[in-house]
Backbone atoms as SQL, in Angstrom:
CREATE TABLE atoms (id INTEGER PRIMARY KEY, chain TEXT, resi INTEGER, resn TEXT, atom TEXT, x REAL, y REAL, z REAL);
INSERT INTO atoms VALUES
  (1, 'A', 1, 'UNK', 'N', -79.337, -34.890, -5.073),
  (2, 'A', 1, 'UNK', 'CA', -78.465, -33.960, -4.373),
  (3, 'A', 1, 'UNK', 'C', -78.983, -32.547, -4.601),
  (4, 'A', 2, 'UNK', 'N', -78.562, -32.113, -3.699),
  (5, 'A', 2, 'UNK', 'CA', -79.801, -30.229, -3.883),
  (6, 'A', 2, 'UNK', 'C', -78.447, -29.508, -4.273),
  (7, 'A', 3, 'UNK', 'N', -79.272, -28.231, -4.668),
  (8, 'A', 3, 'UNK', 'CA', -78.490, -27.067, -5.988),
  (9, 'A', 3, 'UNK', 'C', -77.459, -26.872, -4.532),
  (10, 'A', 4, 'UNK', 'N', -77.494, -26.557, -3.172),
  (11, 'A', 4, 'UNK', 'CA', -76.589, -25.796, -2.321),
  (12, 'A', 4, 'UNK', 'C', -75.419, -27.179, -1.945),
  (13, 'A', 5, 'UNK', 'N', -75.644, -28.279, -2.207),
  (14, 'A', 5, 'UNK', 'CA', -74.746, -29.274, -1.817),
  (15, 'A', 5, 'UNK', 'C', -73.449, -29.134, -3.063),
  (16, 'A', 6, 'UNK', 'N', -74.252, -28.761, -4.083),
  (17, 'A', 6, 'UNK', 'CA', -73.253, -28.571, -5.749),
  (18, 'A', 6, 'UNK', 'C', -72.237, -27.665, -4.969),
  (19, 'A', 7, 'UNK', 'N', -73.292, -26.278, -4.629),
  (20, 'A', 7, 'UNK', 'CA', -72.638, -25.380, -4.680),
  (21, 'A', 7, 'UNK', 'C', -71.055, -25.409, -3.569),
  (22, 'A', 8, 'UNK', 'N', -71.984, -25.817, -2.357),
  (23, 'A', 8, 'UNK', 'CA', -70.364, -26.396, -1.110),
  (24, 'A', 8, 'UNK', 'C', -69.069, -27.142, -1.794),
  (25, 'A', 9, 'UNK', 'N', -69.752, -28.371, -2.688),
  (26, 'A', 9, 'UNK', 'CA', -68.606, -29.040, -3.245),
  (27, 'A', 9, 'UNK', 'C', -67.651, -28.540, -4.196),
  (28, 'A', 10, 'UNK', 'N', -68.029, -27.270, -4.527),
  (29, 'A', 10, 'UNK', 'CA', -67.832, -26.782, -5.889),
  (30, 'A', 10, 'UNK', 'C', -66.421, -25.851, -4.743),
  (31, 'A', 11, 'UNK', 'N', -66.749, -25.120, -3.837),
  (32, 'A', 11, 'UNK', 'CA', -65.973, -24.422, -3.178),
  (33, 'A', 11, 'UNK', 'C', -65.015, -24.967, -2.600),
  (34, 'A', 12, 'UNK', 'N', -65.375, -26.123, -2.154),
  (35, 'A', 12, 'UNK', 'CA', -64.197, -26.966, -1.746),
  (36, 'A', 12, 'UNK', 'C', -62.910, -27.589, -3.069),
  (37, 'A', 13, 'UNK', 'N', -63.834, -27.841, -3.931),
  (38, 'A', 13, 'UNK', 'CA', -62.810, -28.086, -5.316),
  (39, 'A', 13, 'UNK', 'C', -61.794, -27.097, -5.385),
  (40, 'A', 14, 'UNK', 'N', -62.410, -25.414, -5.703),
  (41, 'A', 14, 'UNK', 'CA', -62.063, -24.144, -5.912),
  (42, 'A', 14, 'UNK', 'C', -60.448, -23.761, -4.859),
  (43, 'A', 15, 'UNK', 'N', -61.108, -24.448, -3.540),
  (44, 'A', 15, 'UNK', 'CA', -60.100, -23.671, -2.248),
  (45, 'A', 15, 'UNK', 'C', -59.112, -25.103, -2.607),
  (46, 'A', 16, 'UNK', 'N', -59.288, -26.307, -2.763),
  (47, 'A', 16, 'UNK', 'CA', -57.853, -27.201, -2.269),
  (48, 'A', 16, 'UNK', 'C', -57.317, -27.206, -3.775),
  (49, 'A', 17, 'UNK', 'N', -57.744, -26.372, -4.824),
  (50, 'A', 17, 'UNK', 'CA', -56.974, -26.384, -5.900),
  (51, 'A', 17, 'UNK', 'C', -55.798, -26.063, -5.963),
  (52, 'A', 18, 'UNK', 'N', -54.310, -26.838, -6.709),
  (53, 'A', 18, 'UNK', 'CA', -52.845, -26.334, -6.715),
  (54, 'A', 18, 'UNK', 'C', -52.548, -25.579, -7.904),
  (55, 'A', 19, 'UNK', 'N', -51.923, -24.426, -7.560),
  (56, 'A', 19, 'UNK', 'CA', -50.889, -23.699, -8.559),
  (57, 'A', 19, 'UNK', 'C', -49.719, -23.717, -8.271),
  (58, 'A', 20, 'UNK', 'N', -49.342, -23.752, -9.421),
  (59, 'A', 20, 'UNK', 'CA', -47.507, -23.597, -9.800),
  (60, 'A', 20, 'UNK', 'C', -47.446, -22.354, -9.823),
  (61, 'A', 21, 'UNK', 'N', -46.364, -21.796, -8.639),
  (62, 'A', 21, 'UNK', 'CA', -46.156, -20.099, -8.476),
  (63, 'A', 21, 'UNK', 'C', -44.659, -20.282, -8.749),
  (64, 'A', 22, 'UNK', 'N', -44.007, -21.516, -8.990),
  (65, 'A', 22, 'UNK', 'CA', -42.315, -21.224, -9.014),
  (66, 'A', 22, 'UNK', 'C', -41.522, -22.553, -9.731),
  (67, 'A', 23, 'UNK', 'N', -40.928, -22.731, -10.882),
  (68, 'A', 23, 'UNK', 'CA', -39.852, -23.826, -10.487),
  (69, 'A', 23, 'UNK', 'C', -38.530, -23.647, -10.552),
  (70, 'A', 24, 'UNK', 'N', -37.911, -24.502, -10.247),
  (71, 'A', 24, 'UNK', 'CA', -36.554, -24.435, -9.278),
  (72, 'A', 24, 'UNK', 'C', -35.682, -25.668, -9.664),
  (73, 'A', 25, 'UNK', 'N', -34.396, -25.458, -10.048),
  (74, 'A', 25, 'UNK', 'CA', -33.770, -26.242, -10.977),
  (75, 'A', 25, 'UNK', 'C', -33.135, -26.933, -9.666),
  (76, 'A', 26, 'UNK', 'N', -32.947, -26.565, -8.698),
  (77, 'A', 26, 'UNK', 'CA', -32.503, -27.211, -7.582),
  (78, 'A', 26, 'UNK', 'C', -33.107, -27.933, -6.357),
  (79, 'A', 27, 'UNK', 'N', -33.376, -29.000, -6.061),
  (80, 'A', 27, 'UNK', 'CA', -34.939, -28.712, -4.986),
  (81, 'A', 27, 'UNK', 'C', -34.525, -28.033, -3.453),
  (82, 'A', 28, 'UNK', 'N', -32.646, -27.981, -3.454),
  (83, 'A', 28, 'UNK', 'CA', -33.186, -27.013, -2.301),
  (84, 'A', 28, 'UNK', 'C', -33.503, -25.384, -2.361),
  (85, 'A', 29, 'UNK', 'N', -33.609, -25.188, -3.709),
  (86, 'A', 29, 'UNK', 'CA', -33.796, -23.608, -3.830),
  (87, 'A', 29, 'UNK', 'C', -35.518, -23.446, -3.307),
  (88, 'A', 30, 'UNK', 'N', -36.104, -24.605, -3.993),
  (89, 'A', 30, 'UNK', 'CA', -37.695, -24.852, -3.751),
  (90, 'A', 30, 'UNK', 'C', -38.105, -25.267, -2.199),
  (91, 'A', 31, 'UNK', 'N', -36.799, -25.778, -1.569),
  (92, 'A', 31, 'UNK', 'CA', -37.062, -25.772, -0.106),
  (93, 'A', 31, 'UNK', 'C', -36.863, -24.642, 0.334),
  (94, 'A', 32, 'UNK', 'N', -36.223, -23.674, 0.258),
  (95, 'A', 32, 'UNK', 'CA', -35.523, -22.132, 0.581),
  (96, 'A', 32, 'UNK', 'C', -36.823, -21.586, 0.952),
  (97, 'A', 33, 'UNK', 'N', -37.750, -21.663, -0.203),
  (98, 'A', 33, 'UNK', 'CA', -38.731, -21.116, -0.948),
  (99, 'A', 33, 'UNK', 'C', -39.849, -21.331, -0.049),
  (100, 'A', 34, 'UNK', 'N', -39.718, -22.618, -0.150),
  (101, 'A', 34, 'UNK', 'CA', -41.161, -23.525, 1.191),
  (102, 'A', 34, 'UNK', 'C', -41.149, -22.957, 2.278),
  (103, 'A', 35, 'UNK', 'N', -39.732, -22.944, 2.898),
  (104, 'A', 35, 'UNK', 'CA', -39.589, -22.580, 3.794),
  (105, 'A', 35, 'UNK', 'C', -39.846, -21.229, 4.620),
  (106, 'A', 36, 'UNK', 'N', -39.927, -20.259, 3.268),
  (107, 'A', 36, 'UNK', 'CA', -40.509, -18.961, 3.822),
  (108, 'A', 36, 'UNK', 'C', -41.449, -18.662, 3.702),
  (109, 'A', 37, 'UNK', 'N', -42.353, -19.113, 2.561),
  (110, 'A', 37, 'UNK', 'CA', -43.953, -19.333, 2.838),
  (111, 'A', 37, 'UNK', 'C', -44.511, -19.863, 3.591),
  (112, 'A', 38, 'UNK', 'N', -44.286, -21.204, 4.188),
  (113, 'A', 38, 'UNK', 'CA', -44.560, -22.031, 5.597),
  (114, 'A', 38, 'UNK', 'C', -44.828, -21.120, 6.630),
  (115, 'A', 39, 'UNK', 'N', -43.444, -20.050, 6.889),
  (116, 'A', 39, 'UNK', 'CA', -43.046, -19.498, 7.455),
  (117, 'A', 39, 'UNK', 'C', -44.203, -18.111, 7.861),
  (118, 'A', 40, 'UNK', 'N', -44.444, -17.854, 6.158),
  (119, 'A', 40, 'UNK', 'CA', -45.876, -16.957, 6.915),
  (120, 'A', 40, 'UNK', 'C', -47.286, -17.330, 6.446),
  (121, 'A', 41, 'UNK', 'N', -47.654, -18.427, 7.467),
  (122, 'A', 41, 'UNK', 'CA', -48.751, -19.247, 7.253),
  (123, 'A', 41, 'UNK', 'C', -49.299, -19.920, 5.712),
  (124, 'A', 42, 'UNK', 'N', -48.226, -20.091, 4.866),
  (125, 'A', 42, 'UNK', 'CA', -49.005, -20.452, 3.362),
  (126, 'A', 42, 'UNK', 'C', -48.755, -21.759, 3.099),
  (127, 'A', 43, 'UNK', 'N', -49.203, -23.145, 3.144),
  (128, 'A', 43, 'UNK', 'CA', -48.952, -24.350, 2.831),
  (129, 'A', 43, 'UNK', 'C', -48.773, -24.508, 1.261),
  (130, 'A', 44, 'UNK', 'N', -47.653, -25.413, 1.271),
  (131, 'A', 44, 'UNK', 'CA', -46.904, -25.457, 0.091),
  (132, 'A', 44, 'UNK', 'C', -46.743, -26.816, 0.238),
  (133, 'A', 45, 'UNK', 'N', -46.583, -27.496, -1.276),
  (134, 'A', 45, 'UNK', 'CA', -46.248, -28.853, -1.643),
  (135, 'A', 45, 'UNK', 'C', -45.209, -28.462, -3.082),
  (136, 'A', 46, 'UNK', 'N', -44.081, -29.538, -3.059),
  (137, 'A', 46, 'UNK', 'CA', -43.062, -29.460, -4.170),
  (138, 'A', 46, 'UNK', 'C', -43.310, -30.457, -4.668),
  (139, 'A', 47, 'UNK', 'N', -43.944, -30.182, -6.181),
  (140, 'A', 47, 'UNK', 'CA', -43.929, -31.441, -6.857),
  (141, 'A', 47, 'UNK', 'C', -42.289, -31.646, -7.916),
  (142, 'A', 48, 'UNK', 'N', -41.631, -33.242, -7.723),
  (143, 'A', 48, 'UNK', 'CA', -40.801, -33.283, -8.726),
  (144, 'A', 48, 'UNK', 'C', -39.185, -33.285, -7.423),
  (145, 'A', 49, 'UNK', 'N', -39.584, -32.777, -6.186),
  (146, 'A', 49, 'UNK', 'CA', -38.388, -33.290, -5.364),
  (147, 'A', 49, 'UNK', 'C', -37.505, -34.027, -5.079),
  (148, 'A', 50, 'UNK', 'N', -38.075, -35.388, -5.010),
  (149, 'A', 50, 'UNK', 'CA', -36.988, -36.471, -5.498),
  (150, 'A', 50, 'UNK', 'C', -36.504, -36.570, -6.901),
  (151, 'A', 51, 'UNK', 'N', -37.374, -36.340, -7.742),
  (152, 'A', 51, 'UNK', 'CA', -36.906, -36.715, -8.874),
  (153, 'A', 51, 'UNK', 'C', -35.784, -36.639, -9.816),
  (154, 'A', 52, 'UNK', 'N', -35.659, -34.874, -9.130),
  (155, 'A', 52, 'UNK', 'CA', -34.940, -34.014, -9.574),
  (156, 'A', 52, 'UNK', 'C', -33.442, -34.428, -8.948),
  (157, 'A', 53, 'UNK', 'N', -33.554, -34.977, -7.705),
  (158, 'A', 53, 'UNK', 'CA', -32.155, -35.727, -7.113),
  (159, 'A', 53, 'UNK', 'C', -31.389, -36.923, -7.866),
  (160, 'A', 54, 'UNK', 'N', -32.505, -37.292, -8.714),
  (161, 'A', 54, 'UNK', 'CA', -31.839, -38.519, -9.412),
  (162, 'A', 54, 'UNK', 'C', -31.884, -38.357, -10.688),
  (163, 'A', 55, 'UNK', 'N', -32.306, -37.668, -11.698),
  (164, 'A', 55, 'UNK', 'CA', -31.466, -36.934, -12.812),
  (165, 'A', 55, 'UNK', 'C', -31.951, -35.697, -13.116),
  (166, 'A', 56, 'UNK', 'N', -30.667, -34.706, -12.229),
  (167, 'A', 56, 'UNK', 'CA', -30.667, -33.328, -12.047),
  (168, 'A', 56, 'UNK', 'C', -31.492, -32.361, -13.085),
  (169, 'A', 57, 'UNK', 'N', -30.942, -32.733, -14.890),
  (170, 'A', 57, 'UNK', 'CA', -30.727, -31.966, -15.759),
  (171, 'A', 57, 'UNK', 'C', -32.386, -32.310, -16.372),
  (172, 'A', 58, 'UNK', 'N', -33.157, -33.070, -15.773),
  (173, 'A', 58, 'UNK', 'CA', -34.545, -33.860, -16.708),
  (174, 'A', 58, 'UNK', 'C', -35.619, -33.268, -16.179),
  (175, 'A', 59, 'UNK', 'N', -35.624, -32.988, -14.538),
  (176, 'A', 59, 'UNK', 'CA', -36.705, -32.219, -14.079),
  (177, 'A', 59, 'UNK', 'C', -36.326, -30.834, -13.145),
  (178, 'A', 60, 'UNK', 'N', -37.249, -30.325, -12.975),
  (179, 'A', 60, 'UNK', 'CA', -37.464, -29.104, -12.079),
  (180, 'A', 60, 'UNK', 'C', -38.054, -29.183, -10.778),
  (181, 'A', 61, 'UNK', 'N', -38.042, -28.899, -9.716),
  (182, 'A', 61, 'UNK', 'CA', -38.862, -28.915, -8.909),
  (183, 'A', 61, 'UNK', 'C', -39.802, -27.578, -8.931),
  (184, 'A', 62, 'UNK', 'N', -41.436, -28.571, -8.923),
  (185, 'A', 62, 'UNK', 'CA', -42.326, -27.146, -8.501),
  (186, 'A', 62, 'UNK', 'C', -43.078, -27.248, -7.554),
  (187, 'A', 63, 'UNK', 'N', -43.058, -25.445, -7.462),
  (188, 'A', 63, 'UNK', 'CA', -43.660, -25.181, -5.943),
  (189, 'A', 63, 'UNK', 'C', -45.229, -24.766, -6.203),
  (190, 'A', 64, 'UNK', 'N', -45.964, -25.848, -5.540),
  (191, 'A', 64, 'UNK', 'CA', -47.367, -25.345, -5.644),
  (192, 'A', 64, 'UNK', 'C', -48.072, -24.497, -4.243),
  (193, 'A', 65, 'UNK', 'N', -49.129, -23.753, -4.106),
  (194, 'A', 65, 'UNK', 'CA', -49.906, -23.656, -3.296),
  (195, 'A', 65, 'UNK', 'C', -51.389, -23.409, -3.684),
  (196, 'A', 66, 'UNK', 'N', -52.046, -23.485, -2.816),
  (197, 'A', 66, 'UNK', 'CA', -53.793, -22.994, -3.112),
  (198, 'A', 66, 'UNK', 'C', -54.091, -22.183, -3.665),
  (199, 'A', 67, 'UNK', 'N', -54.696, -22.390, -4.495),
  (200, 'A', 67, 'UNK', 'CA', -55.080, -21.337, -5.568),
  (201, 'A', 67, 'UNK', 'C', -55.386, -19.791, -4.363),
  (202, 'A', 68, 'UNK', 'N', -56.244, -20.206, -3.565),
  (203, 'A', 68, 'UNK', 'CA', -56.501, -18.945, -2.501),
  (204, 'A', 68, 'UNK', 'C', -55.245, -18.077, -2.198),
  (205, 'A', 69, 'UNK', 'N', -54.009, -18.548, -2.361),
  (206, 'A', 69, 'UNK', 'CA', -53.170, -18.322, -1.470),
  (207, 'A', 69, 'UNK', 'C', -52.005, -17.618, -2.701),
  (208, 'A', 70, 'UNK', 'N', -52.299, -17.709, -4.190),
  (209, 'A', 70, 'UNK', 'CA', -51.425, -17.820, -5.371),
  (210, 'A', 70, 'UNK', 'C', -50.866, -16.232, -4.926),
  (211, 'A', 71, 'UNK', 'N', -51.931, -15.212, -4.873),
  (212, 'A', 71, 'UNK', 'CA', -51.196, -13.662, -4.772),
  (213, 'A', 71, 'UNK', 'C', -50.082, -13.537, -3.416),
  (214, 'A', 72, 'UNK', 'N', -50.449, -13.739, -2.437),
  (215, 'A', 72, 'UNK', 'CA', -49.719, -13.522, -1.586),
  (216, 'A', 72, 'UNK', 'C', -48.710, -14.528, -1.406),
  (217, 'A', 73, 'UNK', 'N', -48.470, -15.483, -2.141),
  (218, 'A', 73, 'UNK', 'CA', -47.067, -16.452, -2.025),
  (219, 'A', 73, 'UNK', 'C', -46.347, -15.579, -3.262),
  (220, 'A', 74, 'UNK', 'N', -46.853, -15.108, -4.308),
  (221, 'A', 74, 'UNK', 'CA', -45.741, -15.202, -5.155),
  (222, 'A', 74, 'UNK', 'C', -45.293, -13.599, -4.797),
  (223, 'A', 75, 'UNK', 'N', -46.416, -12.254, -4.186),
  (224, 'A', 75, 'UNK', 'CA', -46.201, -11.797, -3.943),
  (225, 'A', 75, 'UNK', 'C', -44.831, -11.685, -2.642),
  (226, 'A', 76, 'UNK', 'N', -44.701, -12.509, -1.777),
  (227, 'A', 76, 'UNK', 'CA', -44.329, -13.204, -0.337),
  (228, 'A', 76, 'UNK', 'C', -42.390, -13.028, -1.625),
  (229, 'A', 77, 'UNK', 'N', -42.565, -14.328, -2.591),
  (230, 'A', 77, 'UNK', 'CA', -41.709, -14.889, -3.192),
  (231, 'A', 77, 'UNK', 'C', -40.442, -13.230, -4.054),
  (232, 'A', 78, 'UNK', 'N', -41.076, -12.589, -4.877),
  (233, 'A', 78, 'UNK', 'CA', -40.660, -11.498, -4.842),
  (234, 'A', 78, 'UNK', 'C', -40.461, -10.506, -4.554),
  (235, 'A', 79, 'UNK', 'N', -40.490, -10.303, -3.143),
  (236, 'A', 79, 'UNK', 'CA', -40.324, -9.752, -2.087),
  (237, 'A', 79, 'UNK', 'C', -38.556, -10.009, -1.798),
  (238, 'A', 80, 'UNK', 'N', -38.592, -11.768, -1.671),
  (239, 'A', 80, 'UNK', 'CA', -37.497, -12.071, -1.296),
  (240, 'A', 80, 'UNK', 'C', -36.495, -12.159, -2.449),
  (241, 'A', 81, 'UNK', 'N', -36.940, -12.230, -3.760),
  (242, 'A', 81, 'UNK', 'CA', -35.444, -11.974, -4.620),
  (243, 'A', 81, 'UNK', 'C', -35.245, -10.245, -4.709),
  (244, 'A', 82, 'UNK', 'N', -36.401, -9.331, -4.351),
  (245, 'A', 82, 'UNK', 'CA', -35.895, -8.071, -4.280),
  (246, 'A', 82, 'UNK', 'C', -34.662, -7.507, -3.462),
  (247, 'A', 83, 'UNK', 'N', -35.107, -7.957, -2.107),
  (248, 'A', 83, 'UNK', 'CA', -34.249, -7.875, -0.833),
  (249, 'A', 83, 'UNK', 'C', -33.809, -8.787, -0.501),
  (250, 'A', 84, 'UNK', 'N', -33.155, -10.175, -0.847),
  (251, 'A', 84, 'UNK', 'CA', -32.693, -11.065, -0.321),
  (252, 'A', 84, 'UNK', 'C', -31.819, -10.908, 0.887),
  (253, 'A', 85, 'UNK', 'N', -31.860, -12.003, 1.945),
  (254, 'A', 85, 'UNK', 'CA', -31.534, -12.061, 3.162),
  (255, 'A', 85, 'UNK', 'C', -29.434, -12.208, 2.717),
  (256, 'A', 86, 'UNK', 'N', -28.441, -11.243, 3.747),
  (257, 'A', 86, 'UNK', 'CA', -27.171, -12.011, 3.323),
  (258, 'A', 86, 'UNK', 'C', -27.149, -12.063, 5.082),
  (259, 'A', 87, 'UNK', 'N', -25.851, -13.180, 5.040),
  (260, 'A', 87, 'UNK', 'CA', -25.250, -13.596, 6.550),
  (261, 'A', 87, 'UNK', 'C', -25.247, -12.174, 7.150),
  (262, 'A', 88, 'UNK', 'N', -24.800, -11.330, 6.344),
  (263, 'A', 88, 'UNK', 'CA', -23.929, -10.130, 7.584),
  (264, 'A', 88, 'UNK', 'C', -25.484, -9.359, 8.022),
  (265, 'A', 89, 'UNK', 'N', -26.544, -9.278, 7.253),
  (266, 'A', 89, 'UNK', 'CA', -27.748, -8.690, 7.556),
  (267, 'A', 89, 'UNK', 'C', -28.550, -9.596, 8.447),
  (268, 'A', 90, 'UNK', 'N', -28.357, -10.635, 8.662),
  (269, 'A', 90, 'UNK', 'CA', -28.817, -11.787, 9.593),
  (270, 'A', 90, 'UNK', 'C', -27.958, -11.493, 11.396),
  (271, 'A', 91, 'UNK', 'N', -26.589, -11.209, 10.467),
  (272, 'A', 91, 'UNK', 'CA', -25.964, -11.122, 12.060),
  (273, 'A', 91, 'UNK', 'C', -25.953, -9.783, 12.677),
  (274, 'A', 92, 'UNK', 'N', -26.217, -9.096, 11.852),
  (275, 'A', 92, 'UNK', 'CA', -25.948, -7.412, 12.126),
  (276, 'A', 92, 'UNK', 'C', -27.446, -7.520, 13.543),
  (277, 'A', 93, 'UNK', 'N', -28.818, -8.248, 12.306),
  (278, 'A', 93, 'UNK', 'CA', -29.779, -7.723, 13.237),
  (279, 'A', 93, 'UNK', 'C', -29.653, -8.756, 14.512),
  (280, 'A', 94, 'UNK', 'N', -28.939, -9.856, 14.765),
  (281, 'A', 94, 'UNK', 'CA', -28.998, -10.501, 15.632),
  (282, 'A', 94, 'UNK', 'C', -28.351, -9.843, 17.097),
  (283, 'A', 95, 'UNK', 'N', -27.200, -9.200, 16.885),
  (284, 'A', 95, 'UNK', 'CA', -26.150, -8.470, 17.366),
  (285, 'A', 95, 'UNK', 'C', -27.326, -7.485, 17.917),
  (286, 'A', 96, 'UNK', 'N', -28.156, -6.838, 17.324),
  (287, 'A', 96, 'UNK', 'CA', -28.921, -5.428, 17.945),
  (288, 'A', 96, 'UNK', 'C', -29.889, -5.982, 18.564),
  (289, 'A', 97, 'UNK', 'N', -30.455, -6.982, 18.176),
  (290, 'A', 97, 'UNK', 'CA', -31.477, -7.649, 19.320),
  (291, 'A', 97, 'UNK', 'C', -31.198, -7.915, 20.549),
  (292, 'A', 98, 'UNK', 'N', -29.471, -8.380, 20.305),
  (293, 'A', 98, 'UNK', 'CA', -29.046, -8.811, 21.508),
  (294, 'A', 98, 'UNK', 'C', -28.662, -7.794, 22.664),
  (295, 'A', 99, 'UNK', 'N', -28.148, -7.143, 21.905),
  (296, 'A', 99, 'UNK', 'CA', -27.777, -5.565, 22.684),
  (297, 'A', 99, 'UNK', 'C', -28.857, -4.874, 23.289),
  (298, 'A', 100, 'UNK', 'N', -29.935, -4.668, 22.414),
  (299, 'A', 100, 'UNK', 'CA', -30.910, -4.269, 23.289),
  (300, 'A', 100, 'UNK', 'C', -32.085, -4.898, 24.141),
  (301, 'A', 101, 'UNK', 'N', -31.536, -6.197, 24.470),
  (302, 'A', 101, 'UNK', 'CA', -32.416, -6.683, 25.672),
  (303, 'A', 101, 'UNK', 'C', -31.409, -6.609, 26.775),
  (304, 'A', 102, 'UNK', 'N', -29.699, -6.346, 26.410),
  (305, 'A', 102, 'UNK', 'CA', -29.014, -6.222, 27.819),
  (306, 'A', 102, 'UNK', 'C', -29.559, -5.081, 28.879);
């Protein structure tokens, strides 16, 4: 096998590698979570999801993504406990969207 075939495989190891950026005593807090990284292009896997449904108090659910991807998810992630989303800020901006396409 030649030194540049190492080197490709080696990058591919590097990029589909998982980190733990979060866990979550609830798994739908870790879906919350998925859901807004998904949301801006970052693929995410929860390890420990079921598990955690069938004895609550024993596991955690965690949220992994690509190592490539670790700054801007967790960055992404505290973003959202800074400013968290409430109903009335959801409906307020829905209400002005709506108004201004009449």
């Amino acid at each position: 096998m030649s030194n540049e075939a190492d080197v490709d495989q080696k990058d591919v190891d590097q990029q589909g590698e998982l980190v733990t950026i979060a866990t979550f005593p609830e798994p739908m807090e870790a879906n919350m979570a998925r859901s807004a990284l998904e949301a801006a292009g970052i693929p995410v896997f929860i390890v420990g999801e079921t598990a955690n449904s069938m004895i609550p108090v024993a596991f955690e659910s965690q949220l992994q993504v690509q190592a490539k991807d670790e700054a801007a998810a967790r960055s992404l992630l505290e973003a959202m406990n800074d400013a968290p989303e409430s109903l009335e800020s959801v409906t307020a901006a829905e209400i002005a969207a709506e108004d201004s396409s009449k």
